[in-house]
C-alpha positions as semicolon CSV with decimal commas, in nm:
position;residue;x (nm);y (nm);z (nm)
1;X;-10,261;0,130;5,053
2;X;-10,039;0,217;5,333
3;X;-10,113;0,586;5,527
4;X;-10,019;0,891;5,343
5;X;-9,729;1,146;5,416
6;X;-9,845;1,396;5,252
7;X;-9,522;1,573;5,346
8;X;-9,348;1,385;5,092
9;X;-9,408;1,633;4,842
10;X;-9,582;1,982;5,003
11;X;-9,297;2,174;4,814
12;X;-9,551;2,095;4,498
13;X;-9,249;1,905;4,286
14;X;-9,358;1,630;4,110
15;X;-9,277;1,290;4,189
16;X;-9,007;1,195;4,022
17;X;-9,031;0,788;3,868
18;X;-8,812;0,815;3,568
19;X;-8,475;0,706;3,732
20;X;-8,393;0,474;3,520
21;X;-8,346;0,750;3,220
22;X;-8,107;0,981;3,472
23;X;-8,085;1,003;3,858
24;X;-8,046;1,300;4,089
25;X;-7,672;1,379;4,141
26;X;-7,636;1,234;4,521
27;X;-7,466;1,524;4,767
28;X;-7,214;1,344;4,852
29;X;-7,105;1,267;4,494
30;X;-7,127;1,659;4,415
31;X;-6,920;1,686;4,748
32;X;-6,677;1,453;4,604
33;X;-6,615;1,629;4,291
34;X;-6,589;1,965;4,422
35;X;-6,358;1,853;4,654
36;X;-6,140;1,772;4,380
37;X;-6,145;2,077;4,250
38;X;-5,929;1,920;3,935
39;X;-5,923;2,221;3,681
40;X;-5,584;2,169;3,488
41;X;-5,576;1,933;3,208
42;X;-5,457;1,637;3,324
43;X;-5,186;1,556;2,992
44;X;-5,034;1,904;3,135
45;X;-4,683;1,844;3,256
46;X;-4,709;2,087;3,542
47;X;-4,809;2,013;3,917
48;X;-5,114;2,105;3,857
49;X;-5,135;1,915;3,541
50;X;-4,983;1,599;3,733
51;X;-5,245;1,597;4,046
52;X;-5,542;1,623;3,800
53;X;-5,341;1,303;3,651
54;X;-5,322;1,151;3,940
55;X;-5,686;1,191;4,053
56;X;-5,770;1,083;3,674
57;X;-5,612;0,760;3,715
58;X;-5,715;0,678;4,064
59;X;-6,075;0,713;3,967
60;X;-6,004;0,507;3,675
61;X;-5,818;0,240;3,919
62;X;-6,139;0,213;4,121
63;X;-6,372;0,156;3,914
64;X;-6,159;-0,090;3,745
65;X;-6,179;-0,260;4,094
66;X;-6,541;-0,242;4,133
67;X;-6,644;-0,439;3,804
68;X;-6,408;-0,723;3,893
69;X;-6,120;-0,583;3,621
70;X;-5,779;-0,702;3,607
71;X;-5,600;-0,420;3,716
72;X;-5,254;-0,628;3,722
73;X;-5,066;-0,873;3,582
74;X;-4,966;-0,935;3,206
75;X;-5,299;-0,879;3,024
76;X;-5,433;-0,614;3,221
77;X;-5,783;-0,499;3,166
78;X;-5,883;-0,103;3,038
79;X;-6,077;0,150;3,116
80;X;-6,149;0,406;2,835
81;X;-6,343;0,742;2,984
82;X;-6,599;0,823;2,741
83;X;-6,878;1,086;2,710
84;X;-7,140;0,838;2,831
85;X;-7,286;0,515;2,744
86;X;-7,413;0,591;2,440
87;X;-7,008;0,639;2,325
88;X;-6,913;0,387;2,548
89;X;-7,154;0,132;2,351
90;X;-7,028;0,222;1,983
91;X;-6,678;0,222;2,078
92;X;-6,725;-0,144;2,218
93;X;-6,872;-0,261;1,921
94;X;-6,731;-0,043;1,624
95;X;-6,403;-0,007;1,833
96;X;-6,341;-0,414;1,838
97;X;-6,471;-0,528;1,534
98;X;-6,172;-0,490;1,361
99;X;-6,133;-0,449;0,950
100;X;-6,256;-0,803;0,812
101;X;-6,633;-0,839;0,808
102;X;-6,861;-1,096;1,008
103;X;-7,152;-1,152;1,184
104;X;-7,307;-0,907;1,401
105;X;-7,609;-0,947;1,624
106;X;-7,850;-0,742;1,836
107;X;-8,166;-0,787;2,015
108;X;-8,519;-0,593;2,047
109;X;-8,404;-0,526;2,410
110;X;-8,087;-0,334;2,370
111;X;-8,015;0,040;2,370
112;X;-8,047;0,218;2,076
113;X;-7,690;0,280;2,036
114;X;-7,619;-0,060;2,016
115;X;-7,908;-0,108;1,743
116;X;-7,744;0,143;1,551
117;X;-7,386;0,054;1,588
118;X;-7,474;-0,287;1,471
119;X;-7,655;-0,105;1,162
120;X;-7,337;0,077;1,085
121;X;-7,142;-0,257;1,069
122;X;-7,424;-0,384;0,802
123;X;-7,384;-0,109;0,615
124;X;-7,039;-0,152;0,577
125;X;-7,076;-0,490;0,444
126;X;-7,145;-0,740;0,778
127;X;-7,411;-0,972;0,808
128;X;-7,669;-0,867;1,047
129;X;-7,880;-1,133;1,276
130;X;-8,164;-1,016;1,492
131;X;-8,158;-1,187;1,787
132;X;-8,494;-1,342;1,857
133;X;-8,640;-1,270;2,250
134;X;-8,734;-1,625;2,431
135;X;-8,975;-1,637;2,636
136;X;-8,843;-1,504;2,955
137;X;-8,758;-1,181;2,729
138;X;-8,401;-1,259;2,681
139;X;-8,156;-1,258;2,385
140;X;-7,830;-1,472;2,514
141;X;-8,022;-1,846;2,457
142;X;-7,981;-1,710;2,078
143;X;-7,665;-1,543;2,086
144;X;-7,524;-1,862;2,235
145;X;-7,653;-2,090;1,956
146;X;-7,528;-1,803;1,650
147;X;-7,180;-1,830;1,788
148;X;-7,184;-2,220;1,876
149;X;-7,311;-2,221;1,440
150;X;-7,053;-1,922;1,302
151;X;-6,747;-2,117;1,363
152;X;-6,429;-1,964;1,202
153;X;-6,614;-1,613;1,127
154;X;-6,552;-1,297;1,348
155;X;-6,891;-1,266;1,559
156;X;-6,974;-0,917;1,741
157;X;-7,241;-0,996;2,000
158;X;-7,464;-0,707;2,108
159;X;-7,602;-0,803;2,459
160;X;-7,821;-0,597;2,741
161;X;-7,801;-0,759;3,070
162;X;-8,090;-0,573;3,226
163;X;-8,317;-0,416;2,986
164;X;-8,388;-0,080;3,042
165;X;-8,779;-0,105;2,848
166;X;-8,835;-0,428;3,077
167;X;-8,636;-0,443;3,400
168;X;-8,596;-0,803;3,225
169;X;-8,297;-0,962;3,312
170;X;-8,042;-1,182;3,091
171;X;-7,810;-1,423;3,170
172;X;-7,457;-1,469;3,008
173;X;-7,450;-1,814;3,146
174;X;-7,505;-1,974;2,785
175;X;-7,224;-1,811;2,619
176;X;-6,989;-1,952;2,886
177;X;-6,904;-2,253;2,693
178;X;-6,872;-2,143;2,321
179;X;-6,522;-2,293;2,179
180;X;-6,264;-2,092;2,199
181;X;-6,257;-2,200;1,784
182;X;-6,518;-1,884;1,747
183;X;-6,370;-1,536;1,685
184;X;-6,618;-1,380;1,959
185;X;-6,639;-1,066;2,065
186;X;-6,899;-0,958;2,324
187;X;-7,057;-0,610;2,425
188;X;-7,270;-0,559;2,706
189;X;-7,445;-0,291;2,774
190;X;-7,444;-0,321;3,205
191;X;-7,598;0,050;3,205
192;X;-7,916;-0,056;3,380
193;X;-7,762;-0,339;3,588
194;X;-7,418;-0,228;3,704
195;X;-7,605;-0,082;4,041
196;X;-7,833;-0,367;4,152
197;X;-7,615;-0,661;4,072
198;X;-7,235;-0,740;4,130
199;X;-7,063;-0,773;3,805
200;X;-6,691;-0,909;3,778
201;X;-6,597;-0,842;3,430
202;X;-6,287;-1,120;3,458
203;X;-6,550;-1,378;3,519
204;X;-6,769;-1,295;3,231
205;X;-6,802;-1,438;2,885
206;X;-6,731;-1,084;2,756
207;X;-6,461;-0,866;2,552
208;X;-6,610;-0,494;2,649
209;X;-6,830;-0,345;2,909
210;X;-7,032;0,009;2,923
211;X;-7,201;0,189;3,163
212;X;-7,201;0,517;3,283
213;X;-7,250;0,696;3,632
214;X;-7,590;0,886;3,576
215;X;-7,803;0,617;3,658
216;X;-7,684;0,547;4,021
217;X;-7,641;0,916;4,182
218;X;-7,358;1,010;3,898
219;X;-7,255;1,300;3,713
220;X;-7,388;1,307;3,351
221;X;-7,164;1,378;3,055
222;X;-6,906;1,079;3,143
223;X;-6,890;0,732;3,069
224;X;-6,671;0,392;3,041
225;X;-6,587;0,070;2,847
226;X;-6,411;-0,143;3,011
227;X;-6,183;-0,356;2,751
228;X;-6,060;-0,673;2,816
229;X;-5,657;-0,629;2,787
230;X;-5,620;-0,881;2,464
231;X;-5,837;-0,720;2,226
232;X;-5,734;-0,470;2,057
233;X;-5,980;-0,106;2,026
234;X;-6,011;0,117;1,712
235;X;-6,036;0,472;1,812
236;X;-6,352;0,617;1,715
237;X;-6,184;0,968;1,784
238;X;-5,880;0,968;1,739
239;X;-5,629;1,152;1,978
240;X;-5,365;1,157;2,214
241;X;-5,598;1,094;2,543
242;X;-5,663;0,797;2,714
243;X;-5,361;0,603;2,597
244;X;-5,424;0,706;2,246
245;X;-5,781;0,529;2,243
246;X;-6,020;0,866;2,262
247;X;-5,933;1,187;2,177
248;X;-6,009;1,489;2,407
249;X;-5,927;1,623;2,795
250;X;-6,047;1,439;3,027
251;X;-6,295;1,569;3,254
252;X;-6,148;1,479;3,570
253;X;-6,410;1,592;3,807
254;X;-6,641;1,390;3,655
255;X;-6,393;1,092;3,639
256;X;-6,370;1,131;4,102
257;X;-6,778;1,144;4,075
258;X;-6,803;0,840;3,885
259;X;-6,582;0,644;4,087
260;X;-6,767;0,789;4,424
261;X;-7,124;0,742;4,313
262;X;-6,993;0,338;4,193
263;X;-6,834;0,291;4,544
264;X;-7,145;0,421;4,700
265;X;-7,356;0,196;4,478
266;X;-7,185;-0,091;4,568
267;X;-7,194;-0,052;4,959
268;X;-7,575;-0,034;4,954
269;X;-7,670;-0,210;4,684
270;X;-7,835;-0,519;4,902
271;X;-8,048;-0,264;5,097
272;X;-8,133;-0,016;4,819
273;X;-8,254;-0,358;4,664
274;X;-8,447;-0,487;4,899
275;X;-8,608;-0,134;4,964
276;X;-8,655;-0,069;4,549
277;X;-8,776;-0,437;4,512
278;X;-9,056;-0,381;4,784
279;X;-9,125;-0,007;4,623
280;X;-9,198;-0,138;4,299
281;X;-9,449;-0,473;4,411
282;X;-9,616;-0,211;4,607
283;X;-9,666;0,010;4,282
284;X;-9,771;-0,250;4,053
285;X;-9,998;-0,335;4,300
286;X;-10,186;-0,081;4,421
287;X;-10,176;0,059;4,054
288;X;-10,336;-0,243;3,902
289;X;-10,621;-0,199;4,142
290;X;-10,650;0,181;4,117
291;X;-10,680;0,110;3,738
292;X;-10,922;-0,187;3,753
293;X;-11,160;0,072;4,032
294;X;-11,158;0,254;3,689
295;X;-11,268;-0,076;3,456
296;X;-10,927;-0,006;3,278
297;X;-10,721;-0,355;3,252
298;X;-10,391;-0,385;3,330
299;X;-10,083;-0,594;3,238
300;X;-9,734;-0,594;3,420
301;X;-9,490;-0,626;3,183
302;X;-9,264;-0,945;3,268
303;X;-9,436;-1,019;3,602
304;X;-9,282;-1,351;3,628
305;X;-8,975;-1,336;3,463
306;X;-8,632;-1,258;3,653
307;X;-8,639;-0,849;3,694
308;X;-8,386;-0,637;3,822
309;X;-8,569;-0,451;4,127
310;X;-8,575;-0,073;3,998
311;X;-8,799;-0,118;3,673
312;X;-9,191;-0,180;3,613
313;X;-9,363;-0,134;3,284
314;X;-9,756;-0,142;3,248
315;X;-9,958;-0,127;3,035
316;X;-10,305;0,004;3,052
317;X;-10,565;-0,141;2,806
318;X;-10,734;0,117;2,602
319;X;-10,510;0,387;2,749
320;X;-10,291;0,534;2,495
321;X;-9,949;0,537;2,622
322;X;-9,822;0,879;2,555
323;X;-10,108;1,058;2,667
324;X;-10,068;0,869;3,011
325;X;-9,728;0,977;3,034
326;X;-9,886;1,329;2,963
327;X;-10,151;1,304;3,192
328;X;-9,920;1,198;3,465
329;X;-9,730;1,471;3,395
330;X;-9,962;1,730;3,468
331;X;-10,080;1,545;3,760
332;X;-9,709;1,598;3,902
333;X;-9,564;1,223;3,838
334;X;-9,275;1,166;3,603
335;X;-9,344;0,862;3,399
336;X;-9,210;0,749;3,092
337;X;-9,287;0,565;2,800
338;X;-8,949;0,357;2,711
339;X;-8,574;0,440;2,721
340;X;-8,513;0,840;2,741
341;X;-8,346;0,801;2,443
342;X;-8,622;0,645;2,222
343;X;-8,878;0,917;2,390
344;X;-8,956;1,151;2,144
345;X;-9,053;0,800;1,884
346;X;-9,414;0,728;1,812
347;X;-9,322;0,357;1,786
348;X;-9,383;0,155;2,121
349;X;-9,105;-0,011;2,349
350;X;-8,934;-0,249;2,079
351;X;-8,858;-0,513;2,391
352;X;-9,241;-0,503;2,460
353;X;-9,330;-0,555;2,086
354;X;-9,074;-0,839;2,080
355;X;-9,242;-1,029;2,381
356;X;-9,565;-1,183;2,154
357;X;-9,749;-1,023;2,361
358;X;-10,133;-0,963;2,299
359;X;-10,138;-0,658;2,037
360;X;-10,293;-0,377;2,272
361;X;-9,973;-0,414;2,548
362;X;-9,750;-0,227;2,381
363;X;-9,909;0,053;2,249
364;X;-10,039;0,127;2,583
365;X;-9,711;-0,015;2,799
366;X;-9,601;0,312;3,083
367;X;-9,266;0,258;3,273
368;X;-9,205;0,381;3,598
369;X;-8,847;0,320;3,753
370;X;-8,753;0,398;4,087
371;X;-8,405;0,445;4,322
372;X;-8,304;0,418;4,698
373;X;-8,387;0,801;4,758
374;X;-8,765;0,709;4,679
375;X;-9,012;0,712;4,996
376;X;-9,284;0,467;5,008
377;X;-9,500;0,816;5,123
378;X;-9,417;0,895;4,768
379;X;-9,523;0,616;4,623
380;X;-9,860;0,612;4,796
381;X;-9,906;0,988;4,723
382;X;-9,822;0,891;4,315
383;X;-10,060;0,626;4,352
384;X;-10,342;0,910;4,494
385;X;-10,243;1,110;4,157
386;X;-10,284;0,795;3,946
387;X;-10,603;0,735;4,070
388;X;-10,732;1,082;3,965
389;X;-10,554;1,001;3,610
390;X;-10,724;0,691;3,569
391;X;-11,021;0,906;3,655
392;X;-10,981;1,136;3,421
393;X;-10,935;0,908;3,130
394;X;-11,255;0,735;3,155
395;X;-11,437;1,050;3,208
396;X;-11,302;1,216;2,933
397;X;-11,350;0,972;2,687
398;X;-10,990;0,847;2,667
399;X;-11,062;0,561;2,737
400;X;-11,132;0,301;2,484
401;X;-11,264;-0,022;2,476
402;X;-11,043;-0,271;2,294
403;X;-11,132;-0,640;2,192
404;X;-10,789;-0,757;1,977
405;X;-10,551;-0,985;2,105
């Protein structure tokens, strides 16, 4: 373990490994927004009004831009503002589905939101398909063979290409060649994966797009579909806004931070990459061996599988996960046990449970997630904390041996 700076963190704060649930809000995003200082509601007719349009729509314009959206021509792609992801995700796949019931499809690995929005569409009389994990922990190997076998039926795809339990990532590439014969419509959730890897929607096998801006440096409370400009969206709220496809004011403010915080993603995503990627190998590493110092055994989570660089779930034989997430907690480290979302459930990561892996991973599985602002001194000094955790579990009898596979 490299030399501590043990000025990392003299303020007392805990260390902070939980960014892929929310990030800080980067200065120069906050200096972006206030700088915009857009108050008036931007359907107003006033000046006012019409400058809080017009920074609206340039925000909209750039991100566009930035996820490889047509933003010309005679099928132009849209951009629908939404609250976050979470909205973003149902209106991509409740919003497109149209009226006549299909097939719909989801995975172990995606969001909630999608799980559920899928569940809505089965209660209302569609077929639902899990889609089975392979053994690289994706999903799109299976969506690919339920469209190539659903020909002349309307199939909504539910698709995560990072996974947000896992750090696993997920190629589109075998959906590229379904016949044009299937009715397909395609959500992906590129939440986790719009700021490590360059996405060009136009290129991609896909109708809509979601992410949102809190999980690069963002504001929170905004989010966006992106729609490819041939498919037509149901409004899930209904209203005048946003070319008649959501209903309520835009928060423009919000709108000029999301578009700064993507632009600034985007211009350092190869180093903050590079520097995340070595981050995390250094955690899993030195963790592993602080645990095994313990006689606790330890099992990275997708270790050999293609990861995005910010993401590393572990789990900790015999350690029950949410009391390490606890005990980390009080130690001043921010862990987490799955997707934000999912926290407060008793049930274990559902992408870990999906992987076949032995029984006693995912009840015991811990995620840490990490961003550019993260200092290797504070990964050394987490790993100092961890140690005393790991510590503490065996001494105090929380700690269990466990012999099932």
């Amino acid at each position: 373990m490299a030399a501590l700076s043990l000025a990392a963190k003299s303020s007392g704060e805990p260390i902070y490994l939980d960014h892929a649930a929310a990030t800080p809000l980067d200065p120069r995003v906050e200096a972006a927004m206030h700088a915009a200082a857009a108050f008036a509601n931007p359907s107003s007719p006033h000046a006012a009004g019409r400058r809080a349009r017009a920074l609206l729509e340039d925000a909209r314009e750039r991100i566009l831009t930035l996820v490889g959206g047509r933003t010309s021509g005679a099928i132009r792609d849209q951009l629908v503002f939404t609250s976050g992801a979470t909205e973003a995700n149902r209106l991509g796949v409740l919003g497109t589905a149209g009226r006549h019931a299909g097939i719909v499809a989801s995975s172990a690995r995606d969001h909630g939101s999608l799980v559920t929005a899928a569940a809505r569409l089965v209660a209302a009389g569609w077929q639902g398909v899990p889609l089975p994990l392979d053994t690289r922990g994706g999903a799109c190997i299976a969506a690919g063979r339920l469209a190539a076998t659903s020909r002349g039926r309307v199939v909504v795809l539910c698709l995560t290409p990072l996974c947000g339990q896992t750090g696993i990532r997920d190629s589109l590439e075998p959906l590229a060649a379904i016949s044009p014969a299937t009715t397909l419509l395609v959500h992906a959730d590129a939440t986790q994966a719009i700021a490590w890897e360059s996405i060009s929607f136009r290129d991609l096998p896909l109708t809509s797009l979601a992410f949102a801006p809190c999980k690069f440096g963002g504001p929170r409370g905004i989010g966006a579909l992106v729609l490819r400009g041939d498919v037509p969206l149901e409004p899930l709220a209904d209203g005048p806004q946003e070319r008649g496809l959501r209903g309520g004011t835009e928060p423009v403010a919000l709108a000029v931070g999301f578009a700064t915080a993507l632009e600034l993603a985007v211009a350092g995503r190869s180093e903050a990459s590079r520097h995340v990627t070595l981050l995390r190998d250094a955690f899993e590493r030195n963790v592993v061996a602080a645990a095994g110092r313990h006689g606790i055994d330890s099992y990275v989570v997708g270790q050999g599988a293609d990861r995005g660089p910010h993401i590393t779930t572990i789990a900790f034989r015999g350690c029950d996960r949410q009391a390490m997430v606890m005990a980390a907690d009080l130690a001043g480290i921010c862990l987490a046990t799955g997707t934000a979302c999912a926290s407060g459930s008793s049930e274990p990561s559902a992408a870990v449970a999906a992987l076949g892996l032995p029984s006693w991973v995912p009840a015991a599985a811990v995620r840490a997630s990490f961003a550019a602002s993260i200092t290797s001194a504070e990964v050394d000094l987490a790993m100092v904390k961890l140690d005393g955790v790991f510590r503490g579990f065996v001494a105090g009898g929380l700690h269990r041996s466990i012999d099932t596979q």
